[in-house]
C-alpha positions in Angstrom: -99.1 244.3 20.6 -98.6 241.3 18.4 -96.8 241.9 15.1 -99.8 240.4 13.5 -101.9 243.7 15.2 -99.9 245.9 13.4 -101.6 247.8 10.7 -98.2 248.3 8.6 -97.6 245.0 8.7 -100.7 243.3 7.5 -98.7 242.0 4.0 -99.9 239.4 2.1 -97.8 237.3 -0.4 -98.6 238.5 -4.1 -97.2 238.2 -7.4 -96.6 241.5 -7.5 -96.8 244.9 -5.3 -98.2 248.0 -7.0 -99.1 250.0 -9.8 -97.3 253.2 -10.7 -99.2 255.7 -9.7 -100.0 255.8 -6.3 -98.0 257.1 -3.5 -96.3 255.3 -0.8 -99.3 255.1 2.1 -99.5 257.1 4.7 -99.6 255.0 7.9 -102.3 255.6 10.5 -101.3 257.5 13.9 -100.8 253.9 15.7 -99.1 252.7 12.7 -96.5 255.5 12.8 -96.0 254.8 16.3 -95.0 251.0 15.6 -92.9 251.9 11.9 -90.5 254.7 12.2 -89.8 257.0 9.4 -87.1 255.5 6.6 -84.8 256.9 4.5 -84.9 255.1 1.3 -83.0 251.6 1.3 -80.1 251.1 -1.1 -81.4 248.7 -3.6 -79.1 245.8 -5.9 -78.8 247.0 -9.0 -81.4 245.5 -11.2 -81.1 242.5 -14.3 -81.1 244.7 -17.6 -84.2 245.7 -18.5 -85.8 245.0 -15.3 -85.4 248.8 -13.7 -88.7 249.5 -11.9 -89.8 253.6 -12.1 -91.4 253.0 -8.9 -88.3 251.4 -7.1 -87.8 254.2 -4.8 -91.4 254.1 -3.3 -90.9 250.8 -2.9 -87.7 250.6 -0.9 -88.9 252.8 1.3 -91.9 251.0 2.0 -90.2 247.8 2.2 -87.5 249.6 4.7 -90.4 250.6 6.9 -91.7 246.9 7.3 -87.8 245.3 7.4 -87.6 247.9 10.3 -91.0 247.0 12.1 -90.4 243.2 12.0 -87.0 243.6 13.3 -86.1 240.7 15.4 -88.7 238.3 13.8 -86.9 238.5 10.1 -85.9 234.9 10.3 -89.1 233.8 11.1 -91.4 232.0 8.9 -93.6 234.5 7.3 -96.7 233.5 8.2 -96.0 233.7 12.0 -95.6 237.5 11.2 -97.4 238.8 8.6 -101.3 238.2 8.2 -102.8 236.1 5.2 -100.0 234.6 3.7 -101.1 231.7 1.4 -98.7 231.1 -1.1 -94.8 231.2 0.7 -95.4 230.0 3.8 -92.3 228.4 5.7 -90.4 231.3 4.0 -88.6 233.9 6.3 -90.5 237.1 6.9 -87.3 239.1 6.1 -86.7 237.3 3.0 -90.4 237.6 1.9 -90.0 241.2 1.8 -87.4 241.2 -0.1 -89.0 238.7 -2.7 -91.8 241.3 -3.1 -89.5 244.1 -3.3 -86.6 243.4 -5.7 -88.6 240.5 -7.7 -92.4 240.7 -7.9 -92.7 244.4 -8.4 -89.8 244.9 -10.2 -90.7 241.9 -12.5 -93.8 243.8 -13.1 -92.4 247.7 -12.9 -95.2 248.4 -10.4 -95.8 250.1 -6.7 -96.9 247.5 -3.9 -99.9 249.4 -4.3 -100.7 247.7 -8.0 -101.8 244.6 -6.0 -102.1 245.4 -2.2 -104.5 248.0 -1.0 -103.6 250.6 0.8 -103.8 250.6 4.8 -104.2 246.8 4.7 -101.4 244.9 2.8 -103.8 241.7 4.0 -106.8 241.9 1.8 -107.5 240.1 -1.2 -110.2 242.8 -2.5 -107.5 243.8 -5.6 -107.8 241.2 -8.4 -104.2 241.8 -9.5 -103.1 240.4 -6.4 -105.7 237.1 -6.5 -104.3 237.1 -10.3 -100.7 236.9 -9.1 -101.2 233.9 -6.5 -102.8 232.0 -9.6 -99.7 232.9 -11.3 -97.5 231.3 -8.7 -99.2 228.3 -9.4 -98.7 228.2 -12.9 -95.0 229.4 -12.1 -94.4 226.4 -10.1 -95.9 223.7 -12.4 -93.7 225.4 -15.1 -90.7 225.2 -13.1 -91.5 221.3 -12.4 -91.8 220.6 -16.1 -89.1 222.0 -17.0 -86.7 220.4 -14.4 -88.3 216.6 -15.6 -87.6 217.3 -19.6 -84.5 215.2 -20.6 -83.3 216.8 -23.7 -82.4 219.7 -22.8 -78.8 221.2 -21.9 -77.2 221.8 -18.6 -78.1 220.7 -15.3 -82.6 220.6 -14.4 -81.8 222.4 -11.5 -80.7 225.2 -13.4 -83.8 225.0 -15.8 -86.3 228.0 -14.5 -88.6 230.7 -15.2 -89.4 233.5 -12.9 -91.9 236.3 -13.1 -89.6 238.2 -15.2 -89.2 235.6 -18.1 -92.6 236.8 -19.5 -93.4 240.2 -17.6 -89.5 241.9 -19.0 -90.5 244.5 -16.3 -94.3 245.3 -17.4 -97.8 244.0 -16.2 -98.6 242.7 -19.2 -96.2 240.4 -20.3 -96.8 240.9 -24.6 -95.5 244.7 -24.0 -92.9 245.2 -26.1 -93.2 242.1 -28.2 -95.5 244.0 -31.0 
């Protein structure tokens, strides 16, 4: 079996992972075969303000990939994971973290608020076609901000993230009202 057969493993690059009320998934018999059971992964503690609700579903479902791609971590995440489009070249290990401890906590949501469950490689969910769009924006911010030449500090250090705007909510004017 290739890791790109693997049911559990079909993730695809997102903004961010989940909404709150759904469980973790339930992988399917062949599935369970190929992702043992986790114990909840110790997560960093989280930027103030940015403490996700659904954190513990999603460190265990991000345990259960980090354990099924083990030995291919380093690799470049579209070698391992199905339908990535928007971090290719980045390590499949590092990828997983990205989704776990940025995107969804950015957005205090499960991996199921933009990946469906059973097949982390569709793009059926519109929060999760939403969130590559808001890569894009992300990225032409970023630019911008490193060519302005009036502002303090170093441009390298000028950036925005997903948690600039979102403060740990889907909608990023929560809280501003």
């Amino acid at each position: 079996m290739t890791m790109k057969s693997a049911p559990l493993l079909i993730l695809t690059v997102t903004l961010g992972c989940g909404s709150a009320a759904p469980p973790p998934p339930s992988p399917t018999p062949a599935a369970a075969a190929a992702v043992p059971a986790a114990a909840p992964a110790a997560a960093p503690a989280a930027p103030p303000g940015l403490q996700n609700p659904n954190q513990e579903a999603n460190d265990q479902i991000a345990k259960k990939i980090t354990d099924a791609i083990a030995g291919h971590e380093n690799e470049p995440a579209e070698t391992v994971f199905k339908n990535i489009q928007s971090l290719k070249g980045m390590p499949a290990g590092r990828l997983v973290r990205v989704m776990n401890m940025g995107y969804s906590r950015a957005l205090g949501v499960t991996c199921m608020h933009c990946h469906a469950e059973g097949d982390f490689s569709t793009d059926d969910k519109r929060p999760k076609r939403a969130a590559r769009e808001m890569m894009v924006m992300n990225k032409a911010i970023n630019e911008q901000l490193r060519s302005l030449k009036n502002l303090e500090g170093k441009p390298e250090e000028k950036f925005v993230n997903c948690g600039t705007c979102h403060r740990g909510h889907v909608d990023p004017n929560a809280g501003l009202h």
